[in-house]
ZADO-1210 file (C-alpha; in nm, 4 decimals, padded with zeros to 6 digits):
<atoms>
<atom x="00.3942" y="02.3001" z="02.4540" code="UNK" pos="1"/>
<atom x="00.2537" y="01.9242" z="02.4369" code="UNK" pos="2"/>
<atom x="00.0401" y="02.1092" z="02.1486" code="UNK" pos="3"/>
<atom x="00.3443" y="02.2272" z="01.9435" code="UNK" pos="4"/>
<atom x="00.4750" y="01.8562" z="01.9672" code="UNK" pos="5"/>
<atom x="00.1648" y="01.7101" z="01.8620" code="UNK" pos="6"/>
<atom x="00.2532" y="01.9255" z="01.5819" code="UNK" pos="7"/>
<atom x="00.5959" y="01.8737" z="01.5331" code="UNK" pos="8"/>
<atom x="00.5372" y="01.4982" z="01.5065" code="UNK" pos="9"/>
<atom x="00.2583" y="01.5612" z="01.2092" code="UNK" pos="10"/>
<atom x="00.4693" y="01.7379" z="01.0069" code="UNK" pos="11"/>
<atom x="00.7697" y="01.4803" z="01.0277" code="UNK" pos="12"/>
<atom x="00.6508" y="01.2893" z="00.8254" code="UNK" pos="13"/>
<atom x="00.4408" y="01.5361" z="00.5789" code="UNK" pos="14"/>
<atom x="00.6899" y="01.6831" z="00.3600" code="UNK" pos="15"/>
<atom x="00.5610" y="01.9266" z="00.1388" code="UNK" pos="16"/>
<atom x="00.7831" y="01.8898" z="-00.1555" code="UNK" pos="17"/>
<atom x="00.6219" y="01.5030" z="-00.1800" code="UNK" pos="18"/>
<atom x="00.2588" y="01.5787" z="-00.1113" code="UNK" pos="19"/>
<atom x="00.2864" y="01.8794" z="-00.3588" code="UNK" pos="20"/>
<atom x="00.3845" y="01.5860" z="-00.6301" code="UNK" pos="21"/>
<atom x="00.1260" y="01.3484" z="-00.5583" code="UNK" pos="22"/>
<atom x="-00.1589" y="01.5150" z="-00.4305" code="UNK" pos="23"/>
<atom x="-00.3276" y="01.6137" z="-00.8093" code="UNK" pos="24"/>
<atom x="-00.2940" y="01.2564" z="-00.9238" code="UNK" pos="25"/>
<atom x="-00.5537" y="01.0080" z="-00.7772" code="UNK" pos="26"/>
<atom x="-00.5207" y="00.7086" z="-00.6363" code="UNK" pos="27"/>
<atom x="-00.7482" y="00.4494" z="-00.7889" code="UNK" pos="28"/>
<atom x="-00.8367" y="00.0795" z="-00.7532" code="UNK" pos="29"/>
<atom x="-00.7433" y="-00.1673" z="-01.0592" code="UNK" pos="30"/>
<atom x="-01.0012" y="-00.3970" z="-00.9178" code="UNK" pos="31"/>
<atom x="-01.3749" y="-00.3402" z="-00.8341" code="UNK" pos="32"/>
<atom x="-01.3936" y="-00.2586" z="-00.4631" code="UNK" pos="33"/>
<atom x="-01.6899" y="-00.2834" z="-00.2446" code="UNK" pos="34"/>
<atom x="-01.8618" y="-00.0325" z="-00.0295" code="UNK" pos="35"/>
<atom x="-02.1626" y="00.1830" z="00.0294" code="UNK" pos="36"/>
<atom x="-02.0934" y="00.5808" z="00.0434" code="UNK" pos="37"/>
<atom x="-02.0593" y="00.7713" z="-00.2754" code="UNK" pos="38"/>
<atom x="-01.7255" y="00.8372" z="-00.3877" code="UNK" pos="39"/>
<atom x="-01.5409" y="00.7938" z="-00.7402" code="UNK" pos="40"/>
<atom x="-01.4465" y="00.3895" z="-00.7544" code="UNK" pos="41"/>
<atom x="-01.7164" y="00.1532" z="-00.9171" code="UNK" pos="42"/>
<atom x="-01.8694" y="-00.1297" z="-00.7184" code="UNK" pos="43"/>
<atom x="-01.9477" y="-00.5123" z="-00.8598" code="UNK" pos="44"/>
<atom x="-02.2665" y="-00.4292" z="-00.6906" code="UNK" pos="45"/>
<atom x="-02.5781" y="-00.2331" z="-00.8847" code="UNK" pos="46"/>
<atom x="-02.7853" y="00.0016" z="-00.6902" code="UNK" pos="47"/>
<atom x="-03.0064" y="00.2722" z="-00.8571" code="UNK" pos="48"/>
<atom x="-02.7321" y="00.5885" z="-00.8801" code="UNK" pos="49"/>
<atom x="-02.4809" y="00.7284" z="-01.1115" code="UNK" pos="50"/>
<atom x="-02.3777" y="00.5581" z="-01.4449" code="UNK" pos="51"/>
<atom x="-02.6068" y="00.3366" z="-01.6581" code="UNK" pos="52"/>
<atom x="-02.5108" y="-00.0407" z="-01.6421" code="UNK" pos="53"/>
<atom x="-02.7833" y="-00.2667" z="-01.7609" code="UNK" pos="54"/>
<atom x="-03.1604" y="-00.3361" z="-01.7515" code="UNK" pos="55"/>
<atom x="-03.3221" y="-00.5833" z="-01.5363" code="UNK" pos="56"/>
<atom x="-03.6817" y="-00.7386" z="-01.5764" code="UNK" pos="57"/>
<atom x="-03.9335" y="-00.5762" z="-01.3670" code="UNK" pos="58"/>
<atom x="-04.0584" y="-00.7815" z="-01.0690" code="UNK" pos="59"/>
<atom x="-04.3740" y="-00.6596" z="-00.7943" code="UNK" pos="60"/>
<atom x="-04.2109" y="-00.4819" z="-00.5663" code="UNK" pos="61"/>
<atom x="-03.9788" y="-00.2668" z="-00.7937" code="UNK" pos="62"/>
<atom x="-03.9552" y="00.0599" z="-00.7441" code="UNK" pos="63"/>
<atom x="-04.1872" y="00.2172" z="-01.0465" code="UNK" pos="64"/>
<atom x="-03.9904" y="00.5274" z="-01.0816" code="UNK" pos="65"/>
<atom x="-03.6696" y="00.3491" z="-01.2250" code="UNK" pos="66"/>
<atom x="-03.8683" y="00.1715" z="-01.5207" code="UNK" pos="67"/>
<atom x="-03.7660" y="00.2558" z="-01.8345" code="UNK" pos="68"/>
<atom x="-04.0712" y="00.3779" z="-02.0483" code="UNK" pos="69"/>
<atom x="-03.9288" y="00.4466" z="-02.3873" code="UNK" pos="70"/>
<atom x="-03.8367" y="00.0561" z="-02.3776" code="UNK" pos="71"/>
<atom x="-04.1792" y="-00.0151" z="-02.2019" code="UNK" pos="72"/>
<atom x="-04.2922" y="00.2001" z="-02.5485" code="UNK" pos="73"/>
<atom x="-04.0735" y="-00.0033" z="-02.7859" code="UNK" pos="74"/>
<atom x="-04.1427" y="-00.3861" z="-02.6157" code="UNK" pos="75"/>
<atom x="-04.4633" y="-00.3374" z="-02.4040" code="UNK" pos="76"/>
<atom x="-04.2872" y="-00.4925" z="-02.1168" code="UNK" pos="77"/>
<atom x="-04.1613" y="-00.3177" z="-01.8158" code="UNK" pos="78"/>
<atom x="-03.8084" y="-00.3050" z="-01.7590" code="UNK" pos="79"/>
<atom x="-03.5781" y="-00.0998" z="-01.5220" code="UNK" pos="80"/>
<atom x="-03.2518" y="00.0760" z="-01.5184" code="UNK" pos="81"/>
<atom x="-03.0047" y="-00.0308" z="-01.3335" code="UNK" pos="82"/>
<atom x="-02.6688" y="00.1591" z="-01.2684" code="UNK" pos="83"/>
<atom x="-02.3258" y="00.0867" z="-01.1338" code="UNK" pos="84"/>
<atom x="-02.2591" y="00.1759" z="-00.7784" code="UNK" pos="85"/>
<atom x="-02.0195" y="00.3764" z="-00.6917" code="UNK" pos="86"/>
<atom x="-01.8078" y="00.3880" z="-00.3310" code="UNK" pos="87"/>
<atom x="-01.5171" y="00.4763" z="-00.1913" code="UNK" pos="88"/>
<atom x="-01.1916" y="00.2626" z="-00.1668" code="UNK" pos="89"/>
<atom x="-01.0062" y="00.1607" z="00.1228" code="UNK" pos="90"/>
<atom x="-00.6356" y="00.1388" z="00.1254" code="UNK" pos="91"/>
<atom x="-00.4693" y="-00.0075" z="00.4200" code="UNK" pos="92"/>
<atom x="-00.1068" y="00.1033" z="00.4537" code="UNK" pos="93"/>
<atom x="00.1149" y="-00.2239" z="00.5766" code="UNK" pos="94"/>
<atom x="00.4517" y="-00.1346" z="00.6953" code="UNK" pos="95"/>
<atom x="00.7080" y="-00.2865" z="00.8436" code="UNK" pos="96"/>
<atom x="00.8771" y="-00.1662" z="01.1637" code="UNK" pos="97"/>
<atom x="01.1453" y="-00.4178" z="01.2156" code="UNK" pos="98"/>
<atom x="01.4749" y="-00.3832" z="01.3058" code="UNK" pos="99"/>
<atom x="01.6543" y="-00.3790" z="00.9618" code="UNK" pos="100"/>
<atom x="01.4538" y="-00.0561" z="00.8493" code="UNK" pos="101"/>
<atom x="01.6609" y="00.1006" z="01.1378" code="UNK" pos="102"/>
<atom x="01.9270" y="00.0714" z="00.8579" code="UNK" pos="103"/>
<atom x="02.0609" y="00.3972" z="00.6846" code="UNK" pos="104"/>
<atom x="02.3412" y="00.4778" z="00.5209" code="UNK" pos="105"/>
<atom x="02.3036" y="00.8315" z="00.4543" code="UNK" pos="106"/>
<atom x="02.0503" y="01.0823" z="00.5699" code="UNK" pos="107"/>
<atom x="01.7655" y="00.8675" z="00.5372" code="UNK" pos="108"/>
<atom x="01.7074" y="00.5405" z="00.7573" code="UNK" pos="109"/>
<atom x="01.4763" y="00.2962" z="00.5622" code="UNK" pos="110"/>
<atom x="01.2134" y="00.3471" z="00.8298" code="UNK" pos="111"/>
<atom x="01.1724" y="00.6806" z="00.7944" code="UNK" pos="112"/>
<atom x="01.1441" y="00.6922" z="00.3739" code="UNK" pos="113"/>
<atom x="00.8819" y="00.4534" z="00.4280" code="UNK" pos="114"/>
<atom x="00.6537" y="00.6592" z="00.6812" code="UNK" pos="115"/>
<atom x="00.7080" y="00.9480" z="00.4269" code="UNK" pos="116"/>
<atom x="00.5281" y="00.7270" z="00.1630" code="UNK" pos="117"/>
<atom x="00.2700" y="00.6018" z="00.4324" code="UNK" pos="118"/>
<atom x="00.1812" y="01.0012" z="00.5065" code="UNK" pos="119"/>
<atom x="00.1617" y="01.0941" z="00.2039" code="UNK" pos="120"/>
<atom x="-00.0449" y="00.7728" z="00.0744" code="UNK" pos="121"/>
<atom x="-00.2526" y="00.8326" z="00.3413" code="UNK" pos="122"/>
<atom x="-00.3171" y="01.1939" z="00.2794" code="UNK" pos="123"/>
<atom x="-00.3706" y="01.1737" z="-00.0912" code="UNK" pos="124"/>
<atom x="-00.6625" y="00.9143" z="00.0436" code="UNK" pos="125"/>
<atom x="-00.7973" y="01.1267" z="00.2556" code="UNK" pos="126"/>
<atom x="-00.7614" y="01.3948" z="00.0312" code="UNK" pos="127"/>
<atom x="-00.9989" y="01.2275" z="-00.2128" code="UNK" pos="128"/>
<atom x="-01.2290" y="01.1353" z="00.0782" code="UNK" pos="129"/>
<atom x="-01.1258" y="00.7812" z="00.0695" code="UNK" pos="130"/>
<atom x="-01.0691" y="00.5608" z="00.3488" code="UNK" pos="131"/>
<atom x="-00.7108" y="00.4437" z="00.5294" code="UNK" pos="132"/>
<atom x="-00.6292" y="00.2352" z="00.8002" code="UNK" pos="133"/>
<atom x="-00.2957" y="00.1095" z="00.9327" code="UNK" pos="134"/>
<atom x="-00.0933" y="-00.1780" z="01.0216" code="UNK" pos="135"/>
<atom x="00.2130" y="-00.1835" z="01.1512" code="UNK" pos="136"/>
<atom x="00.4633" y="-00.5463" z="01.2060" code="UNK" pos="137"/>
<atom x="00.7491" y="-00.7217" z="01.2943" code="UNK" pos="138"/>
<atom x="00.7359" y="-01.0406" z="01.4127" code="UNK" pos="139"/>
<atom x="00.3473" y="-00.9785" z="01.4783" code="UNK" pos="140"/>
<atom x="00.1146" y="-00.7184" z="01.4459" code="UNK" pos="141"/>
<atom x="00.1895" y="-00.4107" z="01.6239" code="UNK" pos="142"/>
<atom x="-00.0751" y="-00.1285" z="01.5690" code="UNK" pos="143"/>
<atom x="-00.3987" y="-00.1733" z="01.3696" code="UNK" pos="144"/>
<atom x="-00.6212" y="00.1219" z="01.3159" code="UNK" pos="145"/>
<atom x="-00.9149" y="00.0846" z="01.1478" code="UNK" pos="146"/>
<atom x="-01.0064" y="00.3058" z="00.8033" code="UNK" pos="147"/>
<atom x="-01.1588" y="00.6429" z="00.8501" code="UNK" pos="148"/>
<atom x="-01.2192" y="00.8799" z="00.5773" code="UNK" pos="149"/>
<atom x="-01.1989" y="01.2031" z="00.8446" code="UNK" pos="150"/>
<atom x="-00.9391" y="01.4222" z="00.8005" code="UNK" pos="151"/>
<atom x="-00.8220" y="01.3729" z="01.1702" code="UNK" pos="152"/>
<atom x="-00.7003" y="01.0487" z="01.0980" code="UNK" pos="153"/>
<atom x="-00.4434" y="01.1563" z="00.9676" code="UNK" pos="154"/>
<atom x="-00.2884" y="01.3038" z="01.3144" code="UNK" pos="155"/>
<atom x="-00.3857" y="00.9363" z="01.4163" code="UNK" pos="156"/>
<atom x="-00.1650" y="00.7775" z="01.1866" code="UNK" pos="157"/>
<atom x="00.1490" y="01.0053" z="01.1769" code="UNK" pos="158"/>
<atom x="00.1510" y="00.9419" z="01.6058" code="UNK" pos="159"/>
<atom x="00.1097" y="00.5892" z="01.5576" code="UNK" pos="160"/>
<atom x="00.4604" y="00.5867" z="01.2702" code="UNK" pos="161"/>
<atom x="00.6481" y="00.8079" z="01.5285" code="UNK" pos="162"/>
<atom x="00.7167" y="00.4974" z="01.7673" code="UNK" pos="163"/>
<atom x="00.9644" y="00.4132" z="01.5030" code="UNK" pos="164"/>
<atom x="01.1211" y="00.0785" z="01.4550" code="UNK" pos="165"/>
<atom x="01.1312" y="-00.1859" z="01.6855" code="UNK" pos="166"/>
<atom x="01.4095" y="-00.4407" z="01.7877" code="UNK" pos="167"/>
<atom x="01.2409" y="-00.7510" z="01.6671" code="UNK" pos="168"/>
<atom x="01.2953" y="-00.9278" z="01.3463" code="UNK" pos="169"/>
<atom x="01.0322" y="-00.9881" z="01.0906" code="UNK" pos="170"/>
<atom x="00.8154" y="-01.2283" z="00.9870" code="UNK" pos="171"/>
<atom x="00.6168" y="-01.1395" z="00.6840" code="UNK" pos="172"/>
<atom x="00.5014" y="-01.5000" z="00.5677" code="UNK" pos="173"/>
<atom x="00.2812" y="-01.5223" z="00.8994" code="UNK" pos="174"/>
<atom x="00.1895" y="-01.1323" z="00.8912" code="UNK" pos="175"/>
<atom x="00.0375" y="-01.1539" z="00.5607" code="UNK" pos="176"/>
<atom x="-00.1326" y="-01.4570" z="00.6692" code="UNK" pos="177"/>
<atom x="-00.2547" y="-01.2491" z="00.9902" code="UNK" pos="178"/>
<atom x="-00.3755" y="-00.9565" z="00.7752" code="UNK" pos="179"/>
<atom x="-00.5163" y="-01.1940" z="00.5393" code="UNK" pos="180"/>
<atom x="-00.8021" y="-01.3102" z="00.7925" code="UNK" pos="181"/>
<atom x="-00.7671" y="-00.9488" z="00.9908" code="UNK" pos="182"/>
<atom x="-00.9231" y="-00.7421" z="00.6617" code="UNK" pos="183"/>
<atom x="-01.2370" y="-00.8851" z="00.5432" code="UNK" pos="184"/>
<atom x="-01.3301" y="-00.6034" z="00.2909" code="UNK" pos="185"/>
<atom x="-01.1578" y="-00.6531" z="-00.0630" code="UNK" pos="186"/>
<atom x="-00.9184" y="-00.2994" z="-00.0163" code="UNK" pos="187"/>
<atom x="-00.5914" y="-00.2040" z="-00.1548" code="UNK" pos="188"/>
<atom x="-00.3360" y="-00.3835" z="00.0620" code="UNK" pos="189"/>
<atom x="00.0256" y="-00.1044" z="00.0140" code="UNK" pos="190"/>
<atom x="00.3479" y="-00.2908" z="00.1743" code="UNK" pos="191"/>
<atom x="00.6002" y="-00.0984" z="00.2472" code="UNK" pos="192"/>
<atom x="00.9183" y="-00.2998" z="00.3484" code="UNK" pos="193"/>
<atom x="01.2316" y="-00.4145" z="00.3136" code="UNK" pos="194"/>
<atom x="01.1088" y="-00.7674" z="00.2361" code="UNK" pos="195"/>
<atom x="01.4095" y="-00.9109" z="00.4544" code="UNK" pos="196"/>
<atom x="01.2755" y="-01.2547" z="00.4721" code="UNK" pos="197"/>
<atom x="01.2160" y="-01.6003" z="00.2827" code="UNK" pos="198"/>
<atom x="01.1058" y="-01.5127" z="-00.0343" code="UNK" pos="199"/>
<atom x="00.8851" y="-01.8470" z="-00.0217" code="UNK" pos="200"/>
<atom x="00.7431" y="-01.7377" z="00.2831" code="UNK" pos="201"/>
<atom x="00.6551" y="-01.3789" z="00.1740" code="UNK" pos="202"/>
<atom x="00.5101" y="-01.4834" z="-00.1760" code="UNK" pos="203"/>
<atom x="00.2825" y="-01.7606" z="00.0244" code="UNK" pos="204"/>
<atom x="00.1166" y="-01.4775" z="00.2532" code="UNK" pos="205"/>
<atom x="00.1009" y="-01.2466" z="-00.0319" code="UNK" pos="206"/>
<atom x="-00.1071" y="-01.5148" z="-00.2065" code="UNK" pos="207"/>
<atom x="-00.3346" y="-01.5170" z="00.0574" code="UNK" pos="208"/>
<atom x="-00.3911" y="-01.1198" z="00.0542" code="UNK" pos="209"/>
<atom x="-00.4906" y="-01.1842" z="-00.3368" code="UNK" pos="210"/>
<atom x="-00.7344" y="-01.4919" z="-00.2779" code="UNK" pos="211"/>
<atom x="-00.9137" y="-01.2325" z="-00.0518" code="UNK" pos="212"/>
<atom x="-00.9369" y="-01.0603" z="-00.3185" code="UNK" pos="213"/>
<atom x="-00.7374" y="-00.7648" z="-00.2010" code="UNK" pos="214"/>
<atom x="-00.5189" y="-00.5172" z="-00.4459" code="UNK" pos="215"/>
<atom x="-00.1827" y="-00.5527" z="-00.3313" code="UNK" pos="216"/>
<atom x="00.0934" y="-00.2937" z="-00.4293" code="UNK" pos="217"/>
<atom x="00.4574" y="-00.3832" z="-00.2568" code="UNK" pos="218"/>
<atom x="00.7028" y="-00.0716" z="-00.2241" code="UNK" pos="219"/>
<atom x="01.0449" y="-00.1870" z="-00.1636" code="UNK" pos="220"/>
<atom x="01.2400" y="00.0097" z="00.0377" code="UNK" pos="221"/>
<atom x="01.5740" y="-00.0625" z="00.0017" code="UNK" pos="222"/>
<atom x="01.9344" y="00.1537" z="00.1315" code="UNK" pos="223"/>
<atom x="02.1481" y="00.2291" z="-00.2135" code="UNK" pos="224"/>
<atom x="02.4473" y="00.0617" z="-00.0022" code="UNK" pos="225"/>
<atom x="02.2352" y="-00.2526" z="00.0295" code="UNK" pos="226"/>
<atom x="02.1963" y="-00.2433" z="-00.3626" code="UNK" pos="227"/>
<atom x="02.5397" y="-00.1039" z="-00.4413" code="UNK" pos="228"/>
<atom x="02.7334" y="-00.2442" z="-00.1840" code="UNK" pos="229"/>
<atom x="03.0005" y="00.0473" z="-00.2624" code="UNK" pos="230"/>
<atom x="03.1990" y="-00.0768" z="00.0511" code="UNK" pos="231"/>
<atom x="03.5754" y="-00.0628" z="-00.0460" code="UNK" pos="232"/>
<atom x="03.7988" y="-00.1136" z="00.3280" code="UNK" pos="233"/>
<atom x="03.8303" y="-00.3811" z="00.5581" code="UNK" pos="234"/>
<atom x="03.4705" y="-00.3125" z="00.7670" code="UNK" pos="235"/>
<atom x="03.2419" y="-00.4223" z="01.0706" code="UNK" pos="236"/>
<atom x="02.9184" y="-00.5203" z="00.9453" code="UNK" pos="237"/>
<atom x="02.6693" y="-00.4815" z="01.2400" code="UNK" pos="238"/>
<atom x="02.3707" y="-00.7838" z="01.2115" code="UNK" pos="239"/>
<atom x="02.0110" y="-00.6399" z="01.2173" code="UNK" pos="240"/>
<atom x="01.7348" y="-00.8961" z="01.3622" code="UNK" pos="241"/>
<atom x="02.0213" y="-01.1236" z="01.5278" code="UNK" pos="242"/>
<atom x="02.2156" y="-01.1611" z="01.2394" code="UNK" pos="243"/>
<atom x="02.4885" y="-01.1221" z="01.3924" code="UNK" pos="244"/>
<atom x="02.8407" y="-00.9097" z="01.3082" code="UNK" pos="245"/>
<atom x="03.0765" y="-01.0065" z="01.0620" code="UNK" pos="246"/>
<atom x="03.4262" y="-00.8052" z="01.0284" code="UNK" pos="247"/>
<atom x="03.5718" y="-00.8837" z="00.6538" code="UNK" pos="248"/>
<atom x="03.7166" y="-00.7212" z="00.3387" code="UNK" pos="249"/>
<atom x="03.3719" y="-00.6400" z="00.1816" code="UNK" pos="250"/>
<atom x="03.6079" y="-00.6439" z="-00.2228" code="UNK" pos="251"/>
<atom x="03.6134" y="-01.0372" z="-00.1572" code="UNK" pos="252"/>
<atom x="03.2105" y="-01.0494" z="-00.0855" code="UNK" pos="253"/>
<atom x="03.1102" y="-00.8199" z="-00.3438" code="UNK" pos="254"/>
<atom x="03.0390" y="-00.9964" z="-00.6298" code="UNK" pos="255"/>
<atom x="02.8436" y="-01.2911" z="-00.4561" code="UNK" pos="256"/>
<atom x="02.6368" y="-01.0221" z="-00.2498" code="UNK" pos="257"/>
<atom x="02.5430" y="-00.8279" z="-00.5513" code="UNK" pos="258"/>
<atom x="02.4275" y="-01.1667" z="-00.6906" code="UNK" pos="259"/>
<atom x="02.2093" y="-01.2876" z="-00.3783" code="UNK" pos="260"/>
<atom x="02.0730" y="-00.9355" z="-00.3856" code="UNK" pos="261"/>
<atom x="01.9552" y="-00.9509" z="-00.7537" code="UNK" pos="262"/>
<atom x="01.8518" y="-01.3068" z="-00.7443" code="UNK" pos="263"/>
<atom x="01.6207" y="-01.2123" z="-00.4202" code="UNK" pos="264"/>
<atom x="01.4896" y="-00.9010" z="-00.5642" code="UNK" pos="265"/>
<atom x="01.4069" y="-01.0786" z="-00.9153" code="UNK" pos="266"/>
<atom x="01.2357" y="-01.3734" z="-00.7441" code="UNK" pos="267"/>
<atom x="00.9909" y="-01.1456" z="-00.5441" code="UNK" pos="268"/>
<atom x="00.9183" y="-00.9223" z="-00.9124" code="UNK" pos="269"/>
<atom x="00.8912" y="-01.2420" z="-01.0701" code="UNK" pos="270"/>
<atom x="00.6612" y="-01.3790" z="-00.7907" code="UNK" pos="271"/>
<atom x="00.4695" y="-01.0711" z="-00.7029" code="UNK" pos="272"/>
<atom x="00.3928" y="-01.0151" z="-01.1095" code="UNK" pos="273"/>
<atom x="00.2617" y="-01.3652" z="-01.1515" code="UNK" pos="274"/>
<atom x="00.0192" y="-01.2881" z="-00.8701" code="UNK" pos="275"/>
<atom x="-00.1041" y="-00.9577" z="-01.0000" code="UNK" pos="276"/>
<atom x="00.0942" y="-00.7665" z="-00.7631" code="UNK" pos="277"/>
<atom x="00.2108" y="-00.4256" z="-00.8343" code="UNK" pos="278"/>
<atom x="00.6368" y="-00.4189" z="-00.7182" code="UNK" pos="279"/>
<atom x="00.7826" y="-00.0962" z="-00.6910" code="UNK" pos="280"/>
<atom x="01.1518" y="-00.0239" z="-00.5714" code="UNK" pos="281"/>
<atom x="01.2071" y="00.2765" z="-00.3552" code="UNK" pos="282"/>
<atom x="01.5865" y="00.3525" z="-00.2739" code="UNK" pos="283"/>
<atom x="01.5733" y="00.5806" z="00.0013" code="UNK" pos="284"/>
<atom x="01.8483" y="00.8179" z="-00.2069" code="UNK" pos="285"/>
<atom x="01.5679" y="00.8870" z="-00.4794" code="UNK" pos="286"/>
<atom x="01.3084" y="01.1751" z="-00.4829" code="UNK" pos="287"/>
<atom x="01.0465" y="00.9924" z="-00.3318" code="UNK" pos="288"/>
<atom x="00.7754" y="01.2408" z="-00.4657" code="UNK" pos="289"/>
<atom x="00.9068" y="01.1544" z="-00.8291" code="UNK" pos="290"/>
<atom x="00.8728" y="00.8032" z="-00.7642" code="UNK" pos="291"/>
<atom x="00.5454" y="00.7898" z="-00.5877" code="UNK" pos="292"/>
<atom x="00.3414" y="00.9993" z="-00.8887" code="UNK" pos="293"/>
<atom x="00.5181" y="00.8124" z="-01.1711" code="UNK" pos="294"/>
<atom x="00.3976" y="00.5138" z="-01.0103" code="UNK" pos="295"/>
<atom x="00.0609" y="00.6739" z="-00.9118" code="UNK" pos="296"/>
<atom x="00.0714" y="00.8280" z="-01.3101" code="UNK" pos="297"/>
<atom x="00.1337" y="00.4741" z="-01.4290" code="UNK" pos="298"/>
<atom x="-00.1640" y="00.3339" z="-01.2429" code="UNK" pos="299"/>
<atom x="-00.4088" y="00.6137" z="-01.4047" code="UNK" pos="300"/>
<atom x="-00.2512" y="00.5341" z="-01.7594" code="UNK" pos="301"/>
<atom x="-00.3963" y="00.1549" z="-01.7126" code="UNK" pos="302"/>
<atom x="-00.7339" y="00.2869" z="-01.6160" code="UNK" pos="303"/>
<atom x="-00.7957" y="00.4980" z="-01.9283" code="UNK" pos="304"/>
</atoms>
């Protein structure tokens, strides 16, 4: 029985129509990444393996089998090859577990779109025998698991998303800023929030992920009715993170809440583009496997 469970909470968040999607596309680093086992991402470093990068003067101590002797033939000087490194990348999925991605107005609560994307982020990783690691947040750090590249980690990751949301509001500024000193190895950094907090704030700690030098993608997850705001009779909004509840005719807000919402979401595309960032918006009413490979396609289209 506890077996069966174990199961039941794996495949939650594994949904087959998604991973079918994004599983033949590969998910690749725009920036170098460091690391030491074989794998298909380039490292800044040069070792002796793989694909031709340079040569190098020959110093005592070399090791004679990597000189090149058709350029010893041509120069009379010893010289060696040296090649590009290659390793595997490490993507640390970031998301948030505050109170506000309890929100759903349909099917679909905020929380659990984004542990959809985290599962299947995390198995197209491991699929490609890449590392992942997790972080979850609020107000602080929650859960941190460290990257593996086994397939069990999966299980480990899936168990650790099933607590579900908590209760407490967030505070991504000072996460960011957390994480920031938490992950010392340059990896791809994937947010996946409702960014319900100062943009200021957010754009700060998200600075501080890219002077690490991480890769930082931010997915978006936004409700359509926080978009749309298709409210039409008098209602009772209900305050997430302490905001409080406010009973009104939502036809005399709509206008001004449509333009907070676009002026919020344009200053973190704005911000997150001047930093490098990659800003995706996921509405928890789309096909999430059609969003997640045209991103993932997009990313491959940059590389070639």
């Amino acid at each position: 029985m506890h077996g069966q469970q174990q199961t039941n909470e794996v495949l939650k968040y594994l949904d087959p129509v998604t991973l079918a999607r994004v599983s033949g596309l590969e998910l690749q680093a725009r920036l170098l990444v460091e690391g030491v086992l074989a794998g298909m991402h380039k490292s800044p470093y040069h070792g002796f393996s793989v694909e031709f990068a340079q040569h190098r003067e020959y110093v005592p101590g070399d090791d004679l089998r990597h000189i090149d002797w058709k350029v010893y033939g041509r120069t009379g000087r010893y010289f060696l090859k040296q090649y590009e490194e290659e390793t595997n990348l490490v993507c640390w999925l970031l998301v948030d577990v505050s109170e506000s991605m309890r929100y759903s107005s349909g099917a679909v609560s905020k929380y659990d779109y984004a542990c959809v994307a985290a599962a299947a982020l995390a198995y197209l990783t491991l699929h490609q025998q890449d590392s992942v690691g997790l972080a979850t947040f609020d107000d602080q750090v929650r859960r941190f698991l460290r990257p593996s590249s086994q397939p069990a980690h999966l299980k480990e990751i899936v168990r650790l998303l099933n607590a579900g949301p908590a209760v407490e509001k967030s505070r991504l500024g000072d996460i960011f800023h957390d994480l920031a000193e938490r992950i010392p190895r340059r990896s791809i950094l994937v947010v996946l929030s409702d960014f319900f907090d100062d943009p200021a704030d957010i754009l700060a700690g998200l600075k501080h992920l890219r002077y690490k030098r991480h890769e930082v993608v931010a997915l978006h997850v936004l409700d359509p009715a926080e978009l749309d705001f298709p409210f039409q009779q008098a209602t009772l909004f209900r305050g997430l993170e302490q905001a409080g509840d406010l009973l009104t005719d939502p036809r005399t807000l709509r206008q001004g809440y449509l333009d907070q919402v676009s002026g919020f979401v344009g200053e973190l595309q704005q911000g997150c583009r001047g930093q490098n960032i990659d800003y995706v918006t996921l509405r928890t009413d789309q096909n999430l496997g059609v969003v997640l490979s045209s991103y993932l396609a997009r990313r491959l289209a940059r590389r070639s």
